[in-house]
MDAnalysis code that builds the backbone (N, CA, C; Angstrom):
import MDAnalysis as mda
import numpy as np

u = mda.Universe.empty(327, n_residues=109, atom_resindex=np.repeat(np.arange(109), 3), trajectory=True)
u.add_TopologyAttr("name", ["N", "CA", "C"] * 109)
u.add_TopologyAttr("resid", np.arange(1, 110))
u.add_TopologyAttr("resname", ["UNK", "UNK", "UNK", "UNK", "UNK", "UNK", "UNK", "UNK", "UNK", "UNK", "UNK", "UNK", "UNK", "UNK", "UNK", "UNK", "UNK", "UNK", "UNK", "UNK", "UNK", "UNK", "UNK", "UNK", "UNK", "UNK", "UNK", "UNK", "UNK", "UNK", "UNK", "UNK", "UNK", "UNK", "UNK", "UNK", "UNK", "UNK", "UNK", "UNK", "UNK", "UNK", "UNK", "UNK", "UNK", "UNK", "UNK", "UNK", "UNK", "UNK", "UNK", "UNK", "UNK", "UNK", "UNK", "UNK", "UNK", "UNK", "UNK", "UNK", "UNK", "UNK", "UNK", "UNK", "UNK", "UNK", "UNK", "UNK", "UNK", "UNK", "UNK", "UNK", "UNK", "UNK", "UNK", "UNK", "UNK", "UNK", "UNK", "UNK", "UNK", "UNK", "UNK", "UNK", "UNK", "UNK", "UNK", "UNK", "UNK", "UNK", "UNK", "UNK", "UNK", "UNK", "UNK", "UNK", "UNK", "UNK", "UNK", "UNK", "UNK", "UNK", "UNK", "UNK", "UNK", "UNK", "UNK", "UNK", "UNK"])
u.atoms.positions = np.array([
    [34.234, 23.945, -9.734],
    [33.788, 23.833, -11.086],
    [32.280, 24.032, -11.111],
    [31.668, 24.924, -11.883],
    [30.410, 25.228, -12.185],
    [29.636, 23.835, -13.163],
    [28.431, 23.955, -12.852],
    [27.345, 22.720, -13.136],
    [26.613, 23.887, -14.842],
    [26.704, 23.677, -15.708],
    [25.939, 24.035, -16.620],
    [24.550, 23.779, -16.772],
    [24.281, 22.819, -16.367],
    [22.789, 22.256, -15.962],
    [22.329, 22.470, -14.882],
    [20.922, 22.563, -15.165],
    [20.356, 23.374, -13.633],
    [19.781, 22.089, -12.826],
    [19.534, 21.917, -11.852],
    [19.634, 21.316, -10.954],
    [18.348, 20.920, -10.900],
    [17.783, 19.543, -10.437],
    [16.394, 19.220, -11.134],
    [15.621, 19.368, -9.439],
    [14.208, 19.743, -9.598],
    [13.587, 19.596, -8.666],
    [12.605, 18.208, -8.413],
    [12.355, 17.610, -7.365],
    [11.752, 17.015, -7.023],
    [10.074, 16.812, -7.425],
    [9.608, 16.450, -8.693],
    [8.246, 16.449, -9.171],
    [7.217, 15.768, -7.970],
    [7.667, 14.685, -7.662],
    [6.637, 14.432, -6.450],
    [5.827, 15.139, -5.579],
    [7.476, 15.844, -5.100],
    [6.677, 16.922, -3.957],
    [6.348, 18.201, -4.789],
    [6.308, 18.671, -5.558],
    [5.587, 19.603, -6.393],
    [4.168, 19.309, -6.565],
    [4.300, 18.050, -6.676],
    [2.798, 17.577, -6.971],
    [2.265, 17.145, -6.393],
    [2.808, 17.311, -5.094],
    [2.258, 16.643, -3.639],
    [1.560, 18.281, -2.855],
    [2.723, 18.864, -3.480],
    [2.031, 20.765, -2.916],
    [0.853, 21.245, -3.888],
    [0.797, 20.380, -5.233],
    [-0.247, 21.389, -6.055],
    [-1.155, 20.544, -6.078],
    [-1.222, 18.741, -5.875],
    [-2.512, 18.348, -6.029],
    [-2.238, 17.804, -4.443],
    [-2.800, 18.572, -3.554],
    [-2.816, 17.656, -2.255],
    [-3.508, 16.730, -1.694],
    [-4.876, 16.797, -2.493],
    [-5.302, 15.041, -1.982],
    [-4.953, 14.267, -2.759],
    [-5.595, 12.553, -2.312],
    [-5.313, 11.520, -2.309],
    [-6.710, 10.486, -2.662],
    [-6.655, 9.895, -3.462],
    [-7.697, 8.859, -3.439],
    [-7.128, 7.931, -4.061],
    [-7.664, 6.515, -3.778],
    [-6.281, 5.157, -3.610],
    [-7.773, 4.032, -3.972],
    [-7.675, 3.210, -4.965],
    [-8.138, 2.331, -5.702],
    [-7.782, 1.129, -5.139],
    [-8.288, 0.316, -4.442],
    [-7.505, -1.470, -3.869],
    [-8.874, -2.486, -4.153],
    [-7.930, -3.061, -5.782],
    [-8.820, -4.133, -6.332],
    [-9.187, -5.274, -5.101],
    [-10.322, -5.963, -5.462],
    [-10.486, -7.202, -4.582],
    [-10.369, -8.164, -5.417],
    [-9.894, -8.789, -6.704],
    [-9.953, -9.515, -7.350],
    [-10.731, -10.087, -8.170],
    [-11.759, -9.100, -8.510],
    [-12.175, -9.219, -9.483],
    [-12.552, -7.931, -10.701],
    [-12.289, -8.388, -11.548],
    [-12.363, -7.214, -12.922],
    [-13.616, -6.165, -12.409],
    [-12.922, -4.939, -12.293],
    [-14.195, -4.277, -11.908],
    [-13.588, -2.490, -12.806],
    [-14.465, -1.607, -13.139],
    [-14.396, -0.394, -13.348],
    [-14.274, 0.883, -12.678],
    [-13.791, 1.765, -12.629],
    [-14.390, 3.002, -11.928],
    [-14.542, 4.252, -12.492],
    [-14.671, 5.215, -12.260],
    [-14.499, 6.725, -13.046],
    [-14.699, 7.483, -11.068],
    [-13.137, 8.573, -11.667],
    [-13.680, 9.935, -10.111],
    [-13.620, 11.068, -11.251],
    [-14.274, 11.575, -10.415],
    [-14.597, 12.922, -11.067],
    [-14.492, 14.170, -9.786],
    [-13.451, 14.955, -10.028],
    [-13.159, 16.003, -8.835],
    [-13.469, 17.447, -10.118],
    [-13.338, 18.744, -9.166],
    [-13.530, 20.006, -9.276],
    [-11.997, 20.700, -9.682],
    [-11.444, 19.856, -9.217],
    [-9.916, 20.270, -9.640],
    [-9.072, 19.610, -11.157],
    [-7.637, 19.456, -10.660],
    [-7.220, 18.822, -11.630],
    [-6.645, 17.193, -10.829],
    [-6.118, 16.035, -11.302],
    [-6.434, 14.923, -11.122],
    [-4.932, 14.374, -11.759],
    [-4.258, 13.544, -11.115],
    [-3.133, 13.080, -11.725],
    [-2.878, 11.768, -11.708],
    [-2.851, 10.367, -12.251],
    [-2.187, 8.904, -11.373],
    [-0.739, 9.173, -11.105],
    [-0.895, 8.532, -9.896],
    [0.526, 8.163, -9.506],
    [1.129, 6.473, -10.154],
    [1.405, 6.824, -11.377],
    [1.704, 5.911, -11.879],
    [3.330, 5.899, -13.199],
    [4.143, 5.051, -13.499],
    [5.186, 5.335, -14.276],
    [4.768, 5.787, -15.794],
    [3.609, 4.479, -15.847],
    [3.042, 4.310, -16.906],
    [1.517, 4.330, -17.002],
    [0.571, 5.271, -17.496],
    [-1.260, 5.297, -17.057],
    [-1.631, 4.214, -17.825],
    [-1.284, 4.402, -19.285],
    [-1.367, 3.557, -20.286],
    [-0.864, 2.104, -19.975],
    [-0.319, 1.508, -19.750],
    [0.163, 0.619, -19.351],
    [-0.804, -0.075, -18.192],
    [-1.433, 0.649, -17.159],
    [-2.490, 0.532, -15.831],
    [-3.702, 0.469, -16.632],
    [-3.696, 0.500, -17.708],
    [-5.333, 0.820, -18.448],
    [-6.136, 1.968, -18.156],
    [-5.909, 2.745, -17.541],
    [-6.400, 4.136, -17.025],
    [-6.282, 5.305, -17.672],
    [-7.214, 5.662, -18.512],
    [-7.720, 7.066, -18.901],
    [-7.809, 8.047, -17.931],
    [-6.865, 9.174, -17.801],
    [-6.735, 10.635, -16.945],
    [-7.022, 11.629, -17.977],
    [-8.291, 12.679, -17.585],
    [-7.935, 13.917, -18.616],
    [-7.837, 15.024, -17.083],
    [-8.279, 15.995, -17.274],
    [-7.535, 16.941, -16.897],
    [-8.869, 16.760, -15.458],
    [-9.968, 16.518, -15.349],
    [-10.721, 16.157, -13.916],
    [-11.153, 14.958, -13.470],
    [-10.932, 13.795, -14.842],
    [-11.865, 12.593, -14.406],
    [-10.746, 11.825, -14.841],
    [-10.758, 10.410, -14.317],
    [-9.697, 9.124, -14.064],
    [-10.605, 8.275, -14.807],
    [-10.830, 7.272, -15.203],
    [-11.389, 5.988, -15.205],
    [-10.266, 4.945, -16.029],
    [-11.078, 3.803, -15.413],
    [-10.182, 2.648, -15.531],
    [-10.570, 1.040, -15.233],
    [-9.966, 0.420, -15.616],
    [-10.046, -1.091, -14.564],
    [-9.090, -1.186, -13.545],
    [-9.479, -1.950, -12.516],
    [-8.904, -2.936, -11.444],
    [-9.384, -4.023, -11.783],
    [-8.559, -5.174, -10.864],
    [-8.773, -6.158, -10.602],
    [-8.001, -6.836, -9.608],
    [-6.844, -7.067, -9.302],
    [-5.773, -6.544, -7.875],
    [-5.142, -5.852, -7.943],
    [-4.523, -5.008, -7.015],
    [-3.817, -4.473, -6.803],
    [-4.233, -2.861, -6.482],
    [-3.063, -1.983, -6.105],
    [-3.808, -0.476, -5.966],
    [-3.020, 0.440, -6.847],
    [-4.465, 1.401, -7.385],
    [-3.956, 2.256, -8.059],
    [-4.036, 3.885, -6.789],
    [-3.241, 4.870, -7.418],
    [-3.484, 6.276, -6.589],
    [-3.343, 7.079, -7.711],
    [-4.290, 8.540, -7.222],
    [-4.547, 9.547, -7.956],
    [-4.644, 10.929, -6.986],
    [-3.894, 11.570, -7.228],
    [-3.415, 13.002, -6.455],
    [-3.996, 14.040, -7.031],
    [-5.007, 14.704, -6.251],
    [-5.797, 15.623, -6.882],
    [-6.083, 16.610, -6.202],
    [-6.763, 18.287, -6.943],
    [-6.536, 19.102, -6.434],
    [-8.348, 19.269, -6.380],
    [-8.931, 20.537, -5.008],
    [-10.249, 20.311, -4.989],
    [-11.057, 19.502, -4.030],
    [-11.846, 19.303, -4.619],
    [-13.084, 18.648, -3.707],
    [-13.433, 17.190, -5.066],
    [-13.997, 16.044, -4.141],
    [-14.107, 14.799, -4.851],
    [-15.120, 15.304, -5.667],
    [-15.846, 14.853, -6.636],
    [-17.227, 15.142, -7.040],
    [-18.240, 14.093, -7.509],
    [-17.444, 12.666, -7.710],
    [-17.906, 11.944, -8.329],
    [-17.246, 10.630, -8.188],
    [-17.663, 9.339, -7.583],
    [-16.979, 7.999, -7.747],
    [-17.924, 7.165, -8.080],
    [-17.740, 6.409, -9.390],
    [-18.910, 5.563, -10.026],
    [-17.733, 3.798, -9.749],
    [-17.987, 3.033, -9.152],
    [-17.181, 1.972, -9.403],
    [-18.523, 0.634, -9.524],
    [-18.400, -0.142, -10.296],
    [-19.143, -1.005, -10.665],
    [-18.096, -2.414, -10.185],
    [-18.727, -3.897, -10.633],
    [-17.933, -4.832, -10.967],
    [-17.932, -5.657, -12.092],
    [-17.692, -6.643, -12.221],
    [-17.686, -7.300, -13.751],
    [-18.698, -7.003, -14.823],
    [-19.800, -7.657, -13.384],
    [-21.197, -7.696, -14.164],
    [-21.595, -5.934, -14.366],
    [-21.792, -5.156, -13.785],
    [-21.876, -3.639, -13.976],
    [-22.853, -3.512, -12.730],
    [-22.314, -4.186, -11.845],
    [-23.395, -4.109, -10.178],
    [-22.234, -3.060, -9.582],
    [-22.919, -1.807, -8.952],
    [-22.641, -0.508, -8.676],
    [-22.024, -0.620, -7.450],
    [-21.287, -0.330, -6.509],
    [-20.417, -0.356, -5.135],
    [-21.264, -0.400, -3.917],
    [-22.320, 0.101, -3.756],
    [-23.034, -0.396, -2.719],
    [-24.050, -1.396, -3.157],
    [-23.813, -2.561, -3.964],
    [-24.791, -3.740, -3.736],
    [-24.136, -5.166, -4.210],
    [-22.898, -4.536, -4.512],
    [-21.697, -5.734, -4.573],
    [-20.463, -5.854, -3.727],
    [-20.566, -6.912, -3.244],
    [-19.221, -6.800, -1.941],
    [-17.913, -6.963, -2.698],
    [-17.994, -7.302, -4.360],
    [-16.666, -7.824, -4.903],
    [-16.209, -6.407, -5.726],
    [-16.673, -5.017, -5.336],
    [-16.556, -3.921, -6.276],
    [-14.679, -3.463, -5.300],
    [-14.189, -2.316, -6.048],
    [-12.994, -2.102, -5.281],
    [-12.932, -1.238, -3.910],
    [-12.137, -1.253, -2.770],
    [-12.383, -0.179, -1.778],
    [-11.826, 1.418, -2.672],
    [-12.339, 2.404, -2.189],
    [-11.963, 3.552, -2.554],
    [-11.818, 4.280, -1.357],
    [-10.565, 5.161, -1.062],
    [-10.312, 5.692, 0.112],
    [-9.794, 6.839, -0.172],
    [-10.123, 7.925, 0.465],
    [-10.109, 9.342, -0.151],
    [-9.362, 10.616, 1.454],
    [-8.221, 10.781, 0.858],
    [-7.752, 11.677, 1.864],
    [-7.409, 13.292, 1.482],
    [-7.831, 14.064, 2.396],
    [-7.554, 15.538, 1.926],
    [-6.137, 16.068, 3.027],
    [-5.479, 16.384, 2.043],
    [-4.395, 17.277, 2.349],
    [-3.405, 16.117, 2.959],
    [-3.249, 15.025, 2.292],
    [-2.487, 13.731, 2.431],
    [-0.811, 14.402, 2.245],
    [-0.056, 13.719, 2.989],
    [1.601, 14.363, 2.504],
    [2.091, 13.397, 1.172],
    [3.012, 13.506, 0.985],
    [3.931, 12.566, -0.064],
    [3.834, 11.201, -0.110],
    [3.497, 10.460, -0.897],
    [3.820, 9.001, -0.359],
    [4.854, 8.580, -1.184],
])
């Protein structure tokens, strides 16, 4: 018996082949901000962005943390990571800002 519907492909790995890096957000617990800004295009790996509080347009992310990790799959070169914390103290002079970890040509997670 024939399938009338076509057969769905796997979006992950599509988007694991078209945006191949990786950069990964891990709050430390306290309310803090960020914005990346890449040369490419920029995606969250998320169900819901809106829901994460995170603004995506088509090169730049920004958002809050506060625990937990967010990820963003992107195509390009990084160009830009601004992360602050509560108070608006910038990532190298606050130990409570978030880690940011940035991989090129990362596989699927």
């Amino acid at each position: 018996m024939a399938r009338d519907d076509p057969v769905s492909q796997d979006t992950s790995v599509q988007s694991a082949e078209q945006l191949p890096n990786l950069v990964t957000i891990v709050g430390r617990g306290v309310p803090s901000t960020f914005e990346i800004a890449v040369d490419g295009e920029i995606e969250m790996l998320a169900d819901d962005p809106v829901a994460e509080a995170t603004i995506v347009s088509e090169k730049v992310a920004e958002g809050t943390i506060d625990v937990g990790v967010q990820r963003f799959r992107f195509a390009g070169e990084m160009a830009n990571i601004h992360v602050v914390d509560w108070n608006g103290v910038p990532a190298s002079e606050s130990p409570n800002t978030p880690t940011v970890h940035v991989e090129y040509g990362s596989p699927k997670r």
